[in-house]
Backbone as CSV, one residue per row, in Angstrom:
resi,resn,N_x,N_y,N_z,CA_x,CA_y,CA_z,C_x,C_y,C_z
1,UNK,173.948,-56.657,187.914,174.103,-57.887,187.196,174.378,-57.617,185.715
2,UNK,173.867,-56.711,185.298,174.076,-56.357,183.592,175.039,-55.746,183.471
3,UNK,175.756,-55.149,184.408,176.891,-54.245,184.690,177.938,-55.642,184.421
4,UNK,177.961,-56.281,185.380,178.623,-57.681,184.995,179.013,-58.067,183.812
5,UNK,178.113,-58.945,183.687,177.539,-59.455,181.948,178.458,-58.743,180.912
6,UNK,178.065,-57.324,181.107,178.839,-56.659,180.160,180.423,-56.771,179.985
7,UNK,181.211,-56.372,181.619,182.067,-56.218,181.274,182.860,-57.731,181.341
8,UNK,182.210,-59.030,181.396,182.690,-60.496,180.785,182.660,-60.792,179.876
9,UNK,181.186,-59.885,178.547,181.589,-59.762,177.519,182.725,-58.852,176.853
10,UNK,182.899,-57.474,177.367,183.432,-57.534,176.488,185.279,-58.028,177.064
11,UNK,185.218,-58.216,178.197,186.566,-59.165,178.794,186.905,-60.276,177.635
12,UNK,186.080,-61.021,177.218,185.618,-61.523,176.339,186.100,-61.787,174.750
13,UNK,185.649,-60.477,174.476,185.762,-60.177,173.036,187.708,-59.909,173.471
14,UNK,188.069,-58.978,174.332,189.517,-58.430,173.952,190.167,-60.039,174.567
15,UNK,189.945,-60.680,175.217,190.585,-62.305,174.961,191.149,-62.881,173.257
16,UNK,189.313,-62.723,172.852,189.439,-63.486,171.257,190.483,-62.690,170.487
17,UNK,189.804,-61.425,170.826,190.865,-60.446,169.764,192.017,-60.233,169.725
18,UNK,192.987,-60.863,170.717,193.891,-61.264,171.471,194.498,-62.140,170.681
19,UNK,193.803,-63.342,171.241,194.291,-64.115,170.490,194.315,-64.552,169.035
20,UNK,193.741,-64.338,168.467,193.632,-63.911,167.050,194.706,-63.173,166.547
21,UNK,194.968,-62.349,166.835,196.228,-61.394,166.837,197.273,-62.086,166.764
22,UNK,197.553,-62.595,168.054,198.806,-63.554,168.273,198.733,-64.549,167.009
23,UNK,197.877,-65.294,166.815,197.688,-66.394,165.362,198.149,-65.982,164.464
24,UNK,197.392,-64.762,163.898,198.181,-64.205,162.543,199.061,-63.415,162.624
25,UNK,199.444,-62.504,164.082,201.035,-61.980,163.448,201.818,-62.962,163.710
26,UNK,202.079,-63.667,164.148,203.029,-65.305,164.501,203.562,-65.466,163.124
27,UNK,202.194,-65.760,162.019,202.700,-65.836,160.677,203.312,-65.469,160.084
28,UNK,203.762,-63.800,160.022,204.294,-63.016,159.235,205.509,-62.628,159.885
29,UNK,206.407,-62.952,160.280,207.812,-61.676,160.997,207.663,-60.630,159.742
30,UNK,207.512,-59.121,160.657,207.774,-58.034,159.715,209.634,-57.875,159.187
31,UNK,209.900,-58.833,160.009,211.697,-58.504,160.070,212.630,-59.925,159.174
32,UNK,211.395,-60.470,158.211,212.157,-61.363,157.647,211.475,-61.102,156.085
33,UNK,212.997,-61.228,155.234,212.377,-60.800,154.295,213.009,-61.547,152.851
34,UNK,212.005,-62.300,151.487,212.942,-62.689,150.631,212.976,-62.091,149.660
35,UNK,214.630,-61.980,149.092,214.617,-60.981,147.592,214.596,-62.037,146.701
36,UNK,213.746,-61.338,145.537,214.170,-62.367,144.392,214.019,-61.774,143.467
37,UNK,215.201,-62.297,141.830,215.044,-61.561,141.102,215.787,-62.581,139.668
38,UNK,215.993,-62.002,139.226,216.681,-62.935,137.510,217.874,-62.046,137.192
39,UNK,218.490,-63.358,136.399,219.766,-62.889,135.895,219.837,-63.046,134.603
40,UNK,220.422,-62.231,133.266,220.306,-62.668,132.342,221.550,-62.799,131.437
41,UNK,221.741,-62.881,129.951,222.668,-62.427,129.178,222.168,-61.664,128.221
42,UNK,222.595,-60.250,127.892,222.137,-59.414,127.276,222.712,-59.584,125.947
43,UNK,222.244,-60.754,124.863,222.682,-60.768,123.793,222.850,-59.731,122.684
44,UNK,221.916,-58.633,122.933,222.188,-57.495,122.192,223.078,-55.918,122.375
45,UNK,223.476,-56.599,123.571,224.486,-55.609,124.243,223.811,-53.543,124.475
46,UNK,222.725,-53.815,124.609,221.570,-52.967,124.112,221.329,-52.668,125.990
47,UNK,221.721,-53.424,126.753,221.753,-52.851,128.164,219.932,-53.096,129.268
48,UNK,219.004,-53.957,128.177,217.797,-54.137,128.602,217.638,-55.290,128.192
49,UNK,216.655,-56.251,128.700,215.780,-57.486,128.221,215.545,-57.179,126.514
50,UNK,215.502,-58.480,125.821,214.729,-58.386,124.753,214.267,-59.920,124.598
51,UNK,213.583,-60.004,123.405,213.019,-61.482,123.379,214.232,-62.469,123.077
52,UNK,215.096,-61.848,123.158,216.514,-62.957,122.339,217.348,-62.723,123.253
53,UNK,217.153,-62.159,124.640,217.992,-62.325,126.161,217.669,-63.768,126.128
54,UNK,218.900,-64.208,127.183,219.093,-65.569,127.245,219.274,-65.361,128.971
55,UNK,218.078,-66.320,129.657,218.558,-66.712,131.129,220.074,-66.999,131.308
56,UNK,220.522,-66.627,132.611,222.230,-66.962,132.836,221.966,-67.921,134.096
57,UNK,222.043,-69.408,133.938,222.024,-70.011,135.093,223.176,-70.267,135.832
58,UNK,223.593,-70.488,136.990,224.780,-70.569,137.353,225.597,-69.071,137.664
59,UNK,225.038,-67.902,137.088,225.533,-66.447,137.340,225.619,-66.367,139.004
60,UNK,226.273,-65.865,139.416,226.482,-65.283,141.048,226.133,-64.230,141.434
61,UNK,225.270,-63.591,142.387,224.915,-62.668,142.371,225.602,-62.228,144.786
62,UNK,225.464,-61.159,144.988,224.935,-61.138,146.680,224.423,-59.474,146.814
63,UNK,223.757,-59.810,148.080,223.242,-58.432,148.835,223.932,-58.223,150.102
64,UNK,223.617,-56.585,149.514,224.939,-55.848,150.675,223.975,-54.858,150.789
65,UNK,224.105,-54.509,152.423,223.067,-53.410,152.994,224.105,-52.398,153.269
66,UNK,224.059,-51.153,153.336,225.133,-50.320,153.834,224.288,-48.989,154.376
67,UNK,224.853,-48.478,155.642,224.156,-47.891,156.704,224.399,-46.359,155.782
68,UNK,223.420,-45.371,155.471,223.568,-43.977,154.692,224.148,-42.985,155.367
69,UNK,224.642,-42.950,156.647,224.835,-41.918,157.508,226.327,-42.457,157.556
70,UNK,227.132,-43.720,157.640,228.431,-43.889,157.398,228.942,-44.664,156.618
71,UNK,228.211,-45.608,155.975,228.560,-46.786,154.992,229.274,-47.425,155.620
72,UNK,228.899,-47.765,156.889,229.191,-49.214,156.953,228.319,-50.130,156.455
73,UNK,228.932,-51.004,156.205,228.082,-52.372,156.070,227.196,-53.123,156.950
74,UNK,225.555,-52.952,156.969,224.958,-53.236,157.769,224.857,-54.857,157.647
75,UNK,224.709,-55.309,156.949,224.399,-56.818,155.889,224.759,-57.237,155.018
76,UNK,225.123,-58.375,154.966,226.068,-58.569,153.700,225.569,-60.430,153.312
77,UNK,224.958,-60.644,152.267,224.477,-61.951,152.102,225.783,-63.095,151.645
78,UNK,225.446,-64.081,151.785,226.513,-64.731,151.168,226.519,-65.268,149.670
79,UNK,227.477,-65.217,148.742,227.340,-65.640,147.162,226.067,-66.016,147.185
80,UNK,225.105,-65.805,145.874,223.916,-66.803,145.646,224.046,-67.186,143.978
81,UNK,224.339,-68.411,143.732,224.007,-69.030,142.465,222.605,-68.737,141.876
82,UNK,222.381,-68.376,140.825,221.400,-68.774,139.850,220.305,-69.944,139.409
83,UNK,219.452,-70.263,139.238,218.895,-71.448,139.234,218.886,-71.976,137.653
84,UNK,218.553,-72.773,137.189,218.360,-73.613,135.760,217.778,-72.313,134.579
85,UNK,217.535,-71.277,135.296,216.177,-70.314,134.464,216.846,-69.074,134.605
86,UNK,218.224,-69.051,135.487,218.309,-67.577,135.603,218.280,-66.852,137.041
87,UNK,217.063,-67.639,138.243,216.377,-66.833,139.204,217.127,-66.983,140.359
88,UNK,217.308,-65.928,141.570,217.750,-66.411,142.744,216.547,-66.045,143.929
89,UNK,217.058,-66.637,144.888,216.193,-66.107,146.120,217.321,-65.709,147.101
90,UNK,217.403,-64.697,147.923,218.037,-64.066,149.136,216.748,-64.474,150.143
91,UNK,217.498,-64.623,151.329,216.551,-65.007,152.697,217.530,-64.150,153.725
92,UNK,217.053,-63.263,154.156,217.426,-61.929,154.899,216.438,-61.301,155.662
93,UNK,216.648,-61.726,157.632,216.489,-61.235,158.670,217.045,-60.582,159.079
94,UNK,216.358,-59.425,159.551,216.321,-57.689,159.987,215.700,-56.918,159.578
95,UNK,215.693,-55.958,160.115,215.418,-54.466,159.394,216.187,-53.403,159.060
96,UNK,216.124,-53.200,157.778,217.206,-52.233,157.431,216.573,-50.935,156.779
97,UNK,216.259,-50.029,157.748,215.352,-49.129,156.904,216.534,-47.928,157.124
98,UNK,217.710,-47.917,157.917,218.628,-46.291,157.541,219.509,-47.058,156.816
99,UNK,219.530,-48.076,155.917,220.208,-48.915,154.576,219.786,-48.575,153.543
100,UNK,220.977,-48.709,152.609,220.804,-48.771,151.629,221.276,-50.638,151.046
101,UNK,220.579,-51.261,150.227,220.357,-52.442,150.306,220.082,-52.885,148.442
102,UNK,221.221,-53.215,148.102,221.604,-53.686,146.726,221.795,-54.875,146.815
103,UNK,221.091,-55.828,145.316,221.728,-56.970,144.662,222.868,-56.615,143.891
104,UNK,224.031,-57.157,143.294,225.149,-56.370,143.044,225.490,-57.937,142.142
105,UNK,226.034,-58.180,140.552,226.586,-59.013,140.003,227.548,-59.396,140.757
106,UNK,228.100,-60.247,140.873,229.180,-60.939,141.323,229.928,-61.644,139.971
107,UNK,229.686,-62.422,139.365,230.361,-63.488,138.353,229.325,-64.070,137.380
108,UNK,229.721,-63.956,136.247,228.732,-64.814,135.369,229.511,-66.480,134.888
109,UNK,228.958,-67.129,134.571,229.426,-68.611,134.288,229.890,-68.789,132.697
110,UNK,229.727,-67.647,132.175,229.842,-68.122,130.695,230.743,-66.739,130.194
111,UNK,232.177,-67.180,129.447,232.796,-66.432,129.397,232.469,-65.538,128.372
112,UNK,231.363,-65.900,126.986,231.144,-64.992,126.125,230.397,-63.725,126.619
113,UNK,230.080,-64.265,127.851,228.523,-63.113,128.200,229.506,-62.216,129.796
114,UNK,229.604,-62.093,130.220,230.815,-61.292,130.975,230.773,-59.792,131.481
115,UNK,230.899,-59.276,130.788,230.811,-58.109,131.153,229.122,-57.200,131.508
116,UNK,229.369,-57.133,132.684,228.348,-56.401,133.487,227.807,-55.345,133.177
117,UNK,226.127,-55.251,132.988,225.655,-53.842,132.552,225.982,-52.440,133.282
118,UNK,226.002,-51.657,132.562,226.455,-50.684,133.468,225.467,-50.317,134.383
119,UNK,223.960,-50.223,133.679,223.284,-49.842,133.776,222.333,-50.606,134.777
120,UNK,222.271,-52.098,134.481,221.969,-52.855,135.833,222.745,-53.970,136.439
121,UNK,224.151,-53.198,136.959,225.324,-53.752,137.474,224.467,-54.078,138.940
122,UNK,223.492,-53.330,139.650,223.276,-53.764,140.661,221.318,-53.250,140.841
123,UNK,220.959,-53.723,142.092,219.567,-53.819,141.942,219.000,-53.313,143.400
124,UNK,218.476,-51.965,143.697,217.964,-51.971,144.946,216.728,-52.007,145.400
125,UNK,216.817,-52.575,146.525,216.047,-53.171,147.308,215.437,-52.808,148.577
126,UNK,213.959,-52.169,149.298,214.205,-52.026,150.167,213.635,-53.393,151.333
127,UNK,214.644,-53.256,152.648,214.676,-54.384,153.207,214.024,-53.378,154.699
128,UNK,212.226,-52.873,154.794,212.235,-52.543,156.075,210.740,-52.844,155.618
129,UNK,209.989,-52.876,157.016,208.461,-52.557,156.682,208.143,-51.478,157.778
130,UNK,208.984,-50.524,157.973,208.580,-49.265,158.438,208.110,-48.628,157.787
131,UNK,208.076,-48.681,156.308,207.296,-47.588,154.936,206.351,-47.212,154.146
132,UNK,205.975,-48.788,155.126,204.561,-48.926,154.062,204.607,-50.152,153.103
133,UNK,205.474,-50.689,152.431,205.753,-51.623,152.014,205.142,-52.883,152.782
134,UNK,203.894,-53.562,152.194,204.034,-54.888,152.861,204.333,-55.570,152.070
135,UNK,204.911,-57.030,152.681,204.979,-57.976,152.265,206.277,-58.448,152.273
136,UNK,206.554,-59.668,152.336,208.000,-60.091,152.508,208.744,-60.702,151.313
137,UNK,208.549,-60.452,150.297,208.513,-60.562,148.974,209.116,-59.291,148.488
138,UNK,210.097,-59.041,148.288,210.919,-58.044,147.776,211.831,-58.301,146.348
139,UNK,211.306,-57.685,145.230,211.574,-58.061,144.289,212.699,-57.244,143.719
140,UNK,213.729,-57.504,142.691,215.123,-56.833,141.999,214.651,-56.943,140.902
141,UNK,215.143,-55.470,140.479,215.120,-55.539,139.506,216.246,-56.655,138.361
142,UNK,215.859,-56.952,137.660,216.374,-57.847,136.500,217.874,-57.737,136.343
143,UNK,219.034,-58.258,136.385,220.701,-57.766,136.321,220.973,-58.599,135.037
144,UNK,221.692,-57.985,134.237,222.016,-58.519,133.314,223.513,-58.789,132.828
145,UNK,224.587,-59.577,132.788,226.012,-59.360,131.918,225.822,-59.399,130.157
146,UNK,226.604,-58.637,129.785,226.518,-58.715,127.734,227.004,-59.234,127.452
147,UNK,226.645,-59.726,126.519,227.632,-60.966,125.171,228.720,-60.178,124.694
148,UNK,229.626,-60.508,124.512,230.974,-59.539,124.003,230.464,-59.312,122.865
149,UNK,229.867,-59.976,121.584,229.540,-59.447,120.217,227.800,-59.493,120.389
150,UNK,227.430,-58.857,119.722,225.374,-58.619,119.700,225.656,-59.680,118.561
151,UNK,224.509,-60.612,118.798,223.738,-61.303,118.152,223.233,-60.992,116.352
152,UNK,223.552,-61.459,115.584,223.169,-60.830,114.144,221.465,-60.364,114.408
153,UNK,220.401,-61.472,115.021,219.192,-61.002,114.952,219.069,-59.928,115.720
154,UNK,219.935,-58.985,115.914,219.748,-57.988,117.319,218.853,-56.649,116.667
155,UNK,219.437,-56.844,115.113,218.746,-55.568,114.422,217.350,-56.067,114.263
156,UNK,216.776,-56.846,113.826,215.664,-56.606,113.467,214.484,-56.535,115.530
157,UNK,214.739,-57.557,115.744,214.493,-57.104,116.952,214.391,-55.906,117.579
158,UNK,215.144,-55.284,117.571,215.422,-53.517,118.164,214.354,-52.579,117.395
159,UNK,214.766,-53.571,115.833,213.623,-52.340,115.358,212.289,-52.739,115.225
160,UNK,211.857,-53.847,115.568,210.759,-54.515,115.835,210.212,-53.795,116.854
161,UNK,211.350,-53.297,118.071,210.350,-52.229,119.580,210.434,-51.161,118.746
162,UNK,210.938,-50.807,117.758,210.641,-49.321,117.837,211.938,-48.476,118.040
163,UNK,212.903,-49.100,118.252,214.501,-48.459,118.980,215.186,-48.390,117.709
164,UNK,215.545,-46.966,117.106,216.288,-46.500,115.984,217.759,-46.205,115.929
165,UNK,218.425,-46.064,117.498,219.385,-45.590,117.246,220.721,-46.731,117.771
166,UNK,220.577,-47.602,116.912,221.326,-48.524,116.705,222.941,-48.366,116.437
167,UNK,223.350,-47.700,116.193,224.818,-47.327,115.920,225.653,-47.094,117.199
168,UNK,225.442,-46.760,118.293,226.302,-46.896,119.236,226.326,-48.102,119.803
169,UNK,225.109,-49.010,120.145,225.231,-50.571,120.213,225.576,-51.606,119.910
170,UNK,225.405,-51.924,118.763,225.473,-52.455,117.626,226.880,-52.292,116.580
171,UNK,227.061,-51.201,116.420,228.421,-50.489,115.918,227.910,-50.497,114.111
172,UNK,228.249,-49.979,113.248,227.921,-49.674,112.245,228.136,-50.409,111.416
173,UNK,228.543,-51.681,111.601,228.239,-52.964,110.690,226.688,-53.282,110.822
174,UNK,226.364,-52.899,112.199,224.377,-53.853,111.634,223.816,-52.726,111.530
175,UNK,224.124,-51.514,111.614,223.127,-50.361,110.448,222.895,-50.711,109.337
């Protein structure tokens, strides 16, 4: 009889634990995932954020996954606009863990600001939770296009962080 008992408890317990399981992974698909990130205008043509970057709303941005062993194109998002502030969201099901998986500028809205950083022309991303990575919240880094001319306040700013070597940025009028 206790022999019983027992094994209805613990019949029991692997039911609850069961179902429990089912409840909360239901919640999460490991295979859906959103990027999000900001777009800016790099008024100081300086190639990073500063306090006198200006959000780019309306900028275009997409994500493109591409397979490392042949480059094909595993994924490819469609255009995403900018919001009032700058920000986008990507909404991207699968797993792409033998990808490589970039946000990539597309177009900015404002013709003074235009030309694409070199430096964060694009933004990667990884799109798997084979790695360890949880969470479906996948963040980019920051993309920025430059103002064709830097901003007059660009000098004191720069040297406000601490950044001295102003002459290749800037050009030797704001030395």
């Amino acid at each position: 009889m206790a022999k019983a008992s027992l094994i209805i408890l613990v019949s029991l317990a692997i039911c609850i634990s069961s179902s429990l399981s089912l409840v909360y992974g239901a919640a999460s698909d490991p295979n859906k995932f959103t990027v999000v990130g900001h777009v800016y205008c790099d008024t100081c043509r300086v190639e990073f954020e500063t306090s006198i970057s200006e959000p780019l709303p309306g900028a275009v941005v997409k994500l493109e996954c591409k397979n490392r062993t042949d480059e094909k194109i595993t994924f490819q998002s469609p255009e995403i606009t900018t919001d009032n502030i700058g920000d986008y969201k990507i909404e991207v099901t699968g797993d792409y863990e033998d990808s490589d998986c970039d946000v990539t500028l597309v177009k900015s809205p404002r013709a003074d600001c235009n030309d694409p950083t070199e430096a964060w022309r694009k933004a990667r991303v990884v799109l798997t939770a084979l790695d360890g990575v949880t969470g479906q919240i996948r963040f980019a880094n920051n993309l920025g296009f430059k103002k064709k001319d830097a901003l007059p306040g660009c000098k004191k700013v720069l040297t406000d962080m601490g950044y001295f070597e102003l002459k290749d940025e800037l050009g030797s009028e704001f030395v």
